[in-house]
C-alpha positions in Angstrom: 0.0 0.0 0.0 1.8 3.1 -1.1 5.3 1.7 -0.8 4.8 0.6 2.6 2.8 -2.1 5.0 0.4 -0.5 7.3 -0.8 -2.6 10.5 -5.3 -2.4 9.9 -8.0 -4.1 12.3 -11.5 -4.0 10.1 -14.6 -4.9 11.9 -18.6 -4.1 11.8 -21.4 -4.1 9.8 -20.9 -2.8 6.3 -23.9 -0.2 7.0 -23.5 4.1 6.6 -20.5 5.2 5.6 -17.5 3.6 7.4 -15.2 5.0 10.2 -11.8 5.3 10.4 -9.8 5.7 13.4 -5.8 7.6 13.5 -4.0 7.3 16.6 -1.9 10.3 17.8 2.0 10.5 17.9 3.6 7.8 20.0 0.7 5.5 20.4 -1.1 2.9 18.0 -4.3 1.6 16.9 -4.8 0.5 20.9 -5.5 3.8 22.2 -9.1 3.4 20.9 -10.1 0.0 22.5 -12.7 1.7 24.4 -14.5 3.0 20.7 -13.9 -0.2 18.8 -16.2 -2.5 20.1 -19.2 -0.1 20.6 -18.9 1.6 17.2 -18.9 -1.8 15.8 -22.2 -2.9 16.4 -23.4 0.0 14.7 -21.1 0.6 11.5 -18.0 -0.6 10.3 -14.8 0.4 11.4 -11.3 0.6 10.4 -8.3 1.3 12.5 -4.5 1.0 11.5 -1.1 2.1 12.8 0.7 5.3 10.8 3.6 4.0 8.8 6.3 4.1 11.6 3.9 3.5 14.6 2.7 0.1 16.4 3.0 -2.8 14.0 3.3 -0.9 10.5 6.6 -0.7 9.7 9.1 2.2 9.9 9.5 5.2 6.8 12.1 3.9 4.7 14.1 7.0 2.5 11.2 7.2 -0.2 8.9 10.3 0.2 5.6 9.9 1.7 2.7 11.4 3.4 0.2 10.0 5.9 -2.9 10.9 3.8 -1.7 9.4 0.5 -1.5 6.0 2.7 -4.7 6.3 4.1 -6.3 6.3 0.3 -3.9 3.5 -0.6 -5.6 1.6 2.5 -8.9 2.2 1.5 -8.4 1.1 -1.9 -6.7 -2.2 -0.7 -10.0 -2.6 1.4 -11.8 -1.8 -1.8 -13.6 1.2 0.3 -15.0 3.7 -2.6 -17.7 5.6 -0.6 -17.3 8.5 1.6 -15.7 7.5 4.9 -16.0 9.5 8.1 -12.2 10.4 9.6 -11.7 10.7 12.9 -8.0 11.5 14.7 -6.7 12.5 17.8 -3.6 14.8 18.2 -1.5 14.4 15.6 -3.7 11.8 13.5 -6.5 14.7 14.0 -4.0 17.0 11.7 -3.9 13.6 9.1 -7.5 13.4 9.1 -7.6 16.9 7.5 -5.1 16.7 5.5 -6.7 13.6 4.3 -10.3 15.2 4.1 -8.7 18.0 2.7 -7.0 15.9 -0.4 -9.6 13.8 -1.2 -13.0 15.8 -0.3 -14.8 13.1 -2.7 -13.6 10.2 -0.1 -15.1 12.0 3.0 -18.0 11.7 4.5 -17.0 13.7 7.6 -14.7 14.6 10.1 -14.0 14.1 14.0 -10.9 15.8 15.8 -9.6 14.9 18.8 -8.0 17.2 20.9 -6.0 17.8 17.5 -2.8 18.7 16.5 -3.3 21.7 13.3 -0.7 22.4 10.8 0.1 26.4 11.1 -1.2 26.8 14.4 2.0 28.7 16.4 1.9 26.7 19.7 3.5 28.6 22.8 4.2 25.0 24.0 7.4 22.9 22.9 8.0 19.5 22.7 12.0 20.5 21.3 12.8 18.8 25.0 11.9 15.1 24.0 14.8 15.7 21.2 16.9 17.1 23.8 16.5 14.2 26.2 16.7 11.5 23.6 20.4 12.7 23.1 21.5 13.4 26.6 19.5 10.9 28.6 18.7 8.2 25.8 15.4 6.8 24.7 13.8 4.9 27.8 14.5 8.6 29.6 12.5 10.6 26.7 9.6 8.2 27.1 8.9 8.6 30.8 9.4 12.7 30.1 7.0 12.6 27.5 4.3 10.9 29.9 5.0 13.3 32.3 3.9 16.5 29.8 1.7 18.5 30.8 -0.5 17.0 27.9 -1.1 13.9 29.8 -1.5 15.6 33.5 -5.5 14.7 33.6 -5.3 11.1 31.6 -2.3 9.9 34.2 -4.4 10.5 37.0 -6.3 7.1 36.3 -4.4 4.5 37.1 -6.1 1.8 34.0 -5.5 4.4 31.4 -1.9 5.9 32.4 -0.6 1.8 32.3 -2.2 1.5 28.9 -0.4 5.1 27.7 2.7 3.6 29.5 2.6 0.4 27.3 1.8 1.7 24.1 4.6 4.3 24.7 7.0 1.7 26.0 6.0 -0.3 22.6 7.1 2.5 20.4 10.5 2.4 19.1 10.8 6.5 19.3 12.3 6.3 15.6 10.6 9.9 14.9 12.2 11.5 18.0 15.6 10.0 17.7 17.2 12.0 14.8 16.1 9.8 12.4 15.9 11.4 8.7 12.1 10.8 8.6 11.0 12.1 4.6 7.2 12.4 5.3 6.2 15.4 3.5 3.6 17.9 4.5 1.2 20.4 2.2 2.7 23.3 1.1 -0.4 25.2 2.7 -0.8 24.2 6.1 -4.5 23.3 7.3 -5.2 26.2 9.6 -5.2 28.3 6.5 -6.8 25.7 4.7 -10.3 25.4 7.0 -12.3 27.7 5.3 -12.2 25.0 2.3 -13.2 22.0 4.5 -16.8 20.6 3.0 -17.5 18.2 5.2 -19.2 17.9 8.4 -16.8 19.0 11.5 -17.2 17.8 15.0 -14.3 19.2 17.4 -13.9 17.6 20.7 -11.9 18.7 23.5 -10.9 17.8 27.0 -11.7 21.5 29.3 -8.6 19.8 31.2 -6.2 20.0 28.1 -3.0 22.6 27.9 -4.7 25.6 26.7 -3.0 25.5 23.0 -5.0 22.8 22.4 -8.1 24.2 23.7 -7.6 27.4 21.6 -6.2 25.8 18.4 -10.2 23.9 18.9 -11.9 27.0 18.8 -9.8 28.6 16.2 -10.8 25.3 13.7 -14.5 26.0 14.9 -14.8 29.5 13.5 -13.0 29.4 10.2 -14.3 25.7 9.2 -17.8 26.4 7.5 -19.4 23.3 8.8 -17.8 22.7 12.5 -19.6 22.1 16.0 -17.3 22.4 18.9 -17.7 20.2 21.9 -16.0 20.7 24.9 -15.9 17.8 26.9 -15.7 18.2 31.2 -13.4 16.8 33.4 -11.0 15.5 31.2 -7.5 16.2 29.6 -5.8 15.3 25.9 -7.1 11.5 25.6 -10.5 12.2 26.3 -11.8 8.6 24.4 -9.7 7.0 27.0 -10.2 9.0 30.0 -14.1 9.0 30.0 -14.9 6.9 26.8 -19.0 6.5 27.2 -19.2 10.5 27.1 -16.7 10.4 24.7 -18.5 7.7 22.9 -22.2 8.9 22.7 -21.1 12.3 21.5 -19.6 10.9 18.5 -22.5 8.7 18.0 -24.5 11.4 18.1 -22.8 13.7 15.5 -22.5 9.9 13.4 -26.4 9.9 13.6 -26.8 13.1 11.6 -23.3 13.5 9.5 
């Protein structure tokens, strides 16, 4: 599939447009066991690692971009219709540059807590680098659960040992100076909103760092067709913090996308 082997769970009905589901950056297609059963019984769903992440395999020096391997995928699943996207963090940004690509392929759109292209964060995550070269891999893993990011999620004890694993399971290629040659749209997507046609639901945890809780509202006013949810009481991973809120709020905006 586009030069590469992507890691893909399919299950459901084949009824209503199906799902698919992008991790975000250092976790895998686990971080949504708590969706993947319920959404199941009502419509099909797809899952898969990002080339590099969980069991797909690692970029090799060929050019590539995450939403040119999502089509491939859906073409090897022989999935023509319109397919609703849905991504947290980082795979929220591929899920619009996806939708963004290949409007024709989407149905609609769910971002999670999301990562957007063009957005000037006053957060940095340059320290990971830093600690991957002066303290080594296994140190910049237990800094990066410790961000501020994951404050509210760590505070359950079930979900910070399933962050903790999936962490722990990734090999940290992207953060360890690793030529990585993914390439990225020349126009990046917060300039880019205005154009999104489909249906927009933006979720975020009121206990997230505020970057993320502005970069939300931001997408909510220039995307013509968004609804913004903010979700109480939790923090970045809000499918896995508190998934049956999370849960019925994306069925709901399913129901009528």
């Amino acid at each position: 599939m586009n030069g590469t082997r992507l890691y893909y769970e399919r299950a459901g009905a084949a009824r209503g447009a199906p799902l698919i589901m992008i991790h975000g950056n250092t976790l895998d297609t686990r971080m949504w066991d708590d969706q993947w059963a319920v959404f199941a019984e009502r419509l099909l769903v797809v899952r898969y690692d990002l080339r590099g992440f969980g069991r797909s395999v690692l970029p090799t020096a060929e050019p590539y971009t995450h939403a040119a391997d999502l089509h491939a995928l859906l073409a090897h699943l022989a999935l023509t219709e319109p397919v609703h996207v849905m991504g947290m963090s980082r795979g929220g940004d591929i899920a619009l540059d996806f939708a963004l690509a290949y409007p024709q392929q989407t149905r609609s759109v769910i971002l999670v807590d999301t990562v957007l292209s063009g957005f000037q964060y006053t957060a940095s995550w340059r320290y990971i680098f830093d600690t991957v070269k002066s303290a080594g891999i296994p140190a910049a893993k237990a800094a990066w659960l410790h961000d501020p990011m994951f404050a509210a999620a760590m505070e359950h004890p079930v979900v910070a040992a399933r962050l903790k694993q999936m962490v722990e399971d990734y090999s940290f290629w992207h953060w360890a100076g690793n030529a990585n040659p993914e390439q990225h749209p020349a126009v990046p997507n917060l300039e880019r909103l205005p154009e999104l046609a489909a249906p927009l639901l933006v979720l975020v945890g009121e206990r997230d760092i505020p970057d993320f809780i502005v970069s939300a509202e931001l997408i909510a006013q220039r995307a013509p067709h968004a609804q913004l949810v903010r979700l109480p009481g939790v923090g970045h991973v809000p499918n896995m913090e508190a998934p049956e809120m999370f849960n019925a709020r994306v069925l709901e905006f399913l129901n009528g996308a």
